[in-house]
Every structure is written in structure tokens, then in C-alpha cells.
Steps between C-alpha positions, in 0.01 A plus 500: 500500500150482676352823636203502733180644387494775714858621363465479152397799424796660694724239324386657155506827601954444554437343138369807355765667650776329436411450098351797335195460251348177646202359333288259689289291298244200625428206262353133568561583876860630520620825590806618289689763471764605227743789520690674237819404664418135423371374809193295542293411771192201516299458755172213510215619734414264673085450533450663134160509378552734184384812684891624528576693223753793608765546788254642748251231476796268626510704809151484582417107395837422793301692762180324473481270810558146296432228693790208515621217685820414587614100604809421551604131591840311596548178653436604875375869480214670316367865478132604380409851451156665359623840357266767391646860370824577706328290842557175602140393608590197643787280492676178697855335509582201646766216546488116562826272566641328196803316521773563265707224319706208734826490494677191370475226724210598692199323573274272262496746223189362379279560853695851527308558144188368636547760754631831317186409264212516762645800633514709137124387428412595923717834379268518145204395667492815738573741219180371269336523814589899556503565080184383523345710831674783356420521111240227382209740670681769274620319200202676241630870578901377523639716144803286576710173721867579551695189603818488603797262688517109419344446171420132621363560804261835336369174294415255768317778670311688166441141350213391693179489369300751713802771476446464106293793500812702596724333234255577324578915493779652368836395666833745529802266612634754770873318562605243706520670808649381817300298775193728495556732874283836510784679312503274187108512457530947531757413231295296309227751504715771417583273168161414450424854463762611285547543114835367291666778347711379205769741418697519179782741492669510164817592708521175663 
């Protein structure tokens, strides 16, 4: 399950409560937890730099204000979003017509190619454009990229050369998410910013 930052320490507060005797334990950048009952818990923190030894420290590293970026990219629609701490700083969605597949018996298939094609790279073009405004001026101070909808289409937009730099700093693949709107980039932020709890229950 993925908690947000800001819960987690409410989240293994239940825990404690719900198994008696915890232990929490941090090694090589995980947070884990073992019960008597059986039950284990691992956790990685995300932006480790060694300095997280014990539970607490896990609390206080999540509230620093870490920096991130957020792109998200499908064939038609984009979202870009500069996050520091809990705050969007600055953020922008936006859409361009793509045509979906003919139908059989359509038009010259090969000029309604021609034509879905220059409108994905007009669609890709505008989101480098944005990722770029956005995050390049930033990309030094980013502690992290999430990325999320069409895997393809993240590509066409991350692979150019002068949005390298970006590439370039660590990447969390957020989910392929639905045609980015302003709802699906607060979701996407609300993943960015969350830890994976791994749960083991020796009951299930």
C-alpha cells in the first residue's frame, strides 16, 4: 500500500497498536519492523543519504521540503508540476487533438498516419516545451522526476537532448495515469510523495 509522507507516522502509530512489541529497525535505507506475532513490515525511504538511523529520523527526513518534479505525458495531454514540501509551486496541464485509430475502410490509411503522427510530435513538442520552462531552470536542486501515463510518449518527450539533464536525476515511475486533467497531476503528486509499505502478515 503507499502512504503519504505526512501520514506515516499516524499509519505506524495503528501498527503499534494493533501488534504489541514492535521493533523498528533502519538498515541500507529501509524501515522495518518485526512483531512477535510474526508480522513484518519494510519500508525504503526514499532520498536516503545514510543519516536515517531510527524510526524518528524517518519522520523528520519526510518533512524536509524535497524538491521534485512531476511529468506526466500521453498522446494528446500532458501535466508538469514543480513540487516543493507539501506545495505545488508551479504547475501546467494541457491537451492537443490526436486522432485515434480509423476504422476499417476509411480513408488512405497511410496519409491518416501521416496525420495522427504530426499531431503526437505537435502534442510532444508542447510538453518538452512546458518540462522544460518548468524544471530545466530547477533540474540541480530536483531530489527526484516522477513520470507517469504512456511510457512511449514519457520517452519522446524526456529523450531529447537538452531535457537530458532531467533524465539525468533520479526517476520514480508514478503509474500510467489517465489523460493528465488537474485531478490526475494532485494524484500524481500525492504518489510522488508517498512511501510503499510492504506488509507481510503470516496469517495471510
Amino acid at each position: 500500500m503507499d502512504v503519504p509522507w505526512e501520514r506515516l507516522a499516524g499509519w505506524v502509530g495503528r501498527y503499534d497498536a494493533r501488534h504489541a512489541a514492535t521493533v523498528w529497525s533502519v538498515s541500507d535505507g529501509v524501515l522495518e519492523a518485526s512483531s512477535p506475532d510474526g508480522s513484518r513490515v519494510a519500508i525504503a525511504i526514499p532520498f536516503d543519504t545514510g543519516e536515517v538511523t531510527h524510526l524518528d529520523d524517518v519522520f523528520t527526513h519526510l518533512s524536509r521540503p524535497w524538491r521534485l518534479g512531476i511529468v506526466l505525458v500521453r498522446r494528446g495531454g500532458f501535466a508538469v508540476a514543480r513540487v516543493t514540501g507539501p506545495e505545488t509551486v508551479e504547475s501546467k496541464v494541457g491537451r492537443r487533438h490526436v486522432q485515434g485509430k480509423t476504422k476499417a475502410g476509411g480513408w488512405s490509411q497511410h496519409r491518416f498516419a501521416n496525420r495522427r503522427d504530426n499531431q503526437a510530435k505537435a502534442a510532444f513538442d508542447a510538453a518538452a516545451e512546458h518540462v522544460a520552462r518548468l524544471l530545466l531552470p530547477h533540474a540541480a536542486g530536483l531530489a527526484m522526476v516522477g513520470t507517469g501515463g504512456d511510457r512511449n510518449a514519457l520517452s519522446a518527450v524526456l529523450e531529447r537532448p537538452r531535457l537530458r539533464v532531467l533524465a539525468a536525476r533520479p526517476q520514480r515511475w508514478l503509474g500510467g495515469f489517465a489523460d493528465p486533467n488537474r485531478d490526475v497531476l494532485a494524484q500524481a503528486v500525492l504518489a510522488a510523495r508517498s512511501v510503499t509499505v510492504r506488509l507481510y502478515d503470516p496469517d495471510s
